[in-house]
C-alpha positions, 0 to 999 in steps of 0.5 A, spaced: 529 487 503 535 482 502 534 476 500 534 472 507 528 478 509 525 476 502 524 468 504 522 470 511 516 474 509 514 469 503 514 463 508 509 468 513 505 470 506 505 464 504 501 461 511 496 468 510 495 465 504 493 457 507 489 461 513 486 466 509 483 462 504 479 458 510 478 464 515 474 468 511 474 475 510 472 478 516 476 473 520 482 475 516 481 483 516 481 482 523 488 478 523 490 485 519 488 490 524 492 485 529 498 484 524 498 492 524 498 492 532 504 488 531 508 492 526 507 499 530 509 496 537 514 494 533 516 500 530 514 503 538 520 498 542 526 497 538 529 492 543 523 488 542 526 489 535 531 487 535 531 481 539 526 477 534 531 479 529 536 476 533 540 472 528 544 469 535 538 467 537 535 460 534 529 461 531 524 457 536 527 461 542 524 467 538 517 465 537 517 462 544 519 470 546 513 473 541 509 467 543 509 469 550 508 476 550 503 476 546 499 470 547 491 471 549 492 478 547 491 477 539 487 471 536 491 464 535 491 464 528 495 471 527 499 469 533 502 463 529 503 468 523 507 472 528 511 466 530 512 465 523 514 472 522 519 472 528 522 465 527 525 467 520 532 470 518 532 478 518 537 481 516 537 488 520 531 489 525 528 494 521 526 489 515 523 484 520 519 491 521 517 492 514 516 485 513 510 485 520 507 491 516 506 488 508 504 482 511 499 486 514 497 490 508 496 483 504 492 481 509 487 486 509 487 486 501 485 479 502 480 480 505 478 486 501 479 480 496 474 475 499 469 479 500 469 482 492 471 488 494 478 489 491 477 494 485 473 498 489 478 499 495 484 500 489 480 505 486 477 508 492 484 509 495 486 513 489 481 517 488 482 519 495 490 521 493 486 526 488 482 529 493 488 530 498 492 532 493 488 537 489 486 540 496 492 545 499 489 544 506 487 538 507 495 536 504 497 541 509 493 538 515 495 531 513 502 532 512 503 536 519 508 533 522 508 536 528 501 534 529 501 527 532 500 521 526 495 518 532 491 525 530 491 525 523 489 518 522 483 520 526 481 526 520 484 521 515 479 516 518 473 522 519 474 524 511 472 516 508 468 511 514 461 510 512 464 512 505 469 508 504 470 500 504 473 499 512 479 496 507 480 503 504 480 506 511 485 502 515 490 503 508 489 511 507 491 511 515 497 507 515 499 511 509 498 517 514 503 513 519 508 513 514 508 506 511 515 503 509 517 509 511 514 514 505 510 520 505 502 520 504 502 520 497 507 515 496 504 511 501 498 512 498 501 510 491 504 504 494 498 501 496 494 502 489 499 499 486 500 493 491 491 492 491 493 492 482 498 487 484 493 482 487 489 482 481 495 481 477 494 487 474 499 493 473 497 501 474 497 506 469 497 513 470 494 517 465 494 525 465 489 528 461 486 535 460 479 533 459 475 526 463 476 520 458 469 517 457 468 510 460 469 507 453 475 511 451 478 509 457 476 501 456 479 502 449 486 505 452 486 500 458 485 494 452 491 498 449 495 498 454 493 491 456 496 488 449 502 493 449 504 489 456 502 483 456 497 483 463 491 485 466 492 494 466 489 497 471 488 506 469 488 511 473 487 517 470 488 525 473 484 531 470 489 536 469 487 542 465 495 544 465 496 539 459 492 543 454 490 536 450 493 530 448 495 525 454 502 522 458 502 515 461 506 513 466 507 504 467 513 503 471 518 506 469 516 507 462 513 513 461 510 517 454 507 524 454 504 526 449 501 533 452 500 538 447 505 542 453 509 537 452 510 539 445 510 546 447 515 546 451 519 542 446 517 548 440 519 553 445 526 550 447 527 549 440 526 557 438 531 558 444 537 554 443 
């Protein structure tokens, strides 16, 4: 997002944040669900988007449009946060866009969050990611785009209600809708990232041969933890492939330890 963008989403977050804190995780998971119904008829109407990001419109006249359209169709107090959401400055309609949907994502990891379920829904969504991604079909099923989106969020939501968090059933469908644009995978990474960074936590992916034991990756996690200078949230992938050792990947850094890697450098070695 532009800067313009930017300050208009952190004042409608920051009004989530006031209104979360007195509603309740129910209440708020609903708000959610309703500011996610805003964003896909967003994304459905563009004329609508563009009118509410119209920057030749006063900011009022375009709550009062919002206002008028979707008052008595959603609870009073996500209504005001759409008034919030329209009567900022957006510097292109597509980021009124994002902003409707991310505003929609923090609202359901708050609830996730008020009701004690924040790790846990991080953690279910990345272990879903694997599950999807070591499955050839079920990637494949996922990933048809010319399947209808509404046909693979119904598998999607199939595969994990009743055995997953409601939280982590309404993110992976919105990574099958394609959030921010991304494809599943990097949807569904975008996610685990946004629910770490709600604990104030950062995400480090780890690729090991074998499973690391609890007390081994606690100790990597401390380590980790120490190195950057916050909570580190470690997300490990089993892959026989490495042979041994292990690559961590936090942001941009990224250190591979395999013994393939070391392979691959001996072999290169020989052959030049």
């Amino acid at each position: 997002m532009q800067a313009a963008s930017r300050e208009s989403y952190t004042a409608a977050r920051a009004a989530l944040e006031a209104s979360a804190r007195g509603a309740g995780a129910a209440a708020t998971a609903v708000t959610a669900e309703e500011l996610l119904a805003f964003a896909d008829l967003l994304g459905r109407e563009p004329r609508l988007r563009r009118a509410l990001s119209d920057p030749s419109r006063p900011g009022e006249q375009r709550a009062e449009l919002v206002g008028s359209l979707l008052s008595g169709k959603i609870s009073a107090g996500t209504l005001e946060l759409v008034k919030v959401l329209a009567s900022g400055r957006w510097s292109a309609a597509a980021e009124l866009l994002d902003g409707a949907e991310r505003l929609g994502v923090d609202a359901l990891l708050a609830s996730a969050e008020l009701s004690g379920d924040l790790s846990e829904v991080e953690d279910e969504l990345f272990r879903f990611g694997q599950i999807v991604a070591g499955s050839p079909e079920l990637a494949a099923s996922i990933g048809e785009f010319t399947v209808p989106v509404a046909k693979r969020a119904e598998l999607v939501h199939g595969l994990l209600d009743g055995k997953a968090k409601p939280a982590t059933v309404s993110l992976a469908e919105l990574a099958v809708r394609g959030f921010g644009g991304r494809s599943f995978g990097n949807g569904l990474t975008r996610l685990v990232e946004l629910a770490a960074e709600r604990r104030e936590a950062q995400v480090a992916y780890v690729t090991v041969a074998q499973a690391l034991t609890e007390a081994e990756e606690a100790r990597l996690a401390s380590s980790l933890s120490a190195i950057y200078g916050r909570q580190v949230s470690v997300k490990v992938t089993v892959d026989p492939a490495v042979l041994g050792g292990l690559s961590v990947k936090v942001g941009s850094d990224l250190y591979d330890g395999t013994i393939a890697r070391r392979l691959a450098a001996v072999r290169n070695a020989l052959a030049g």
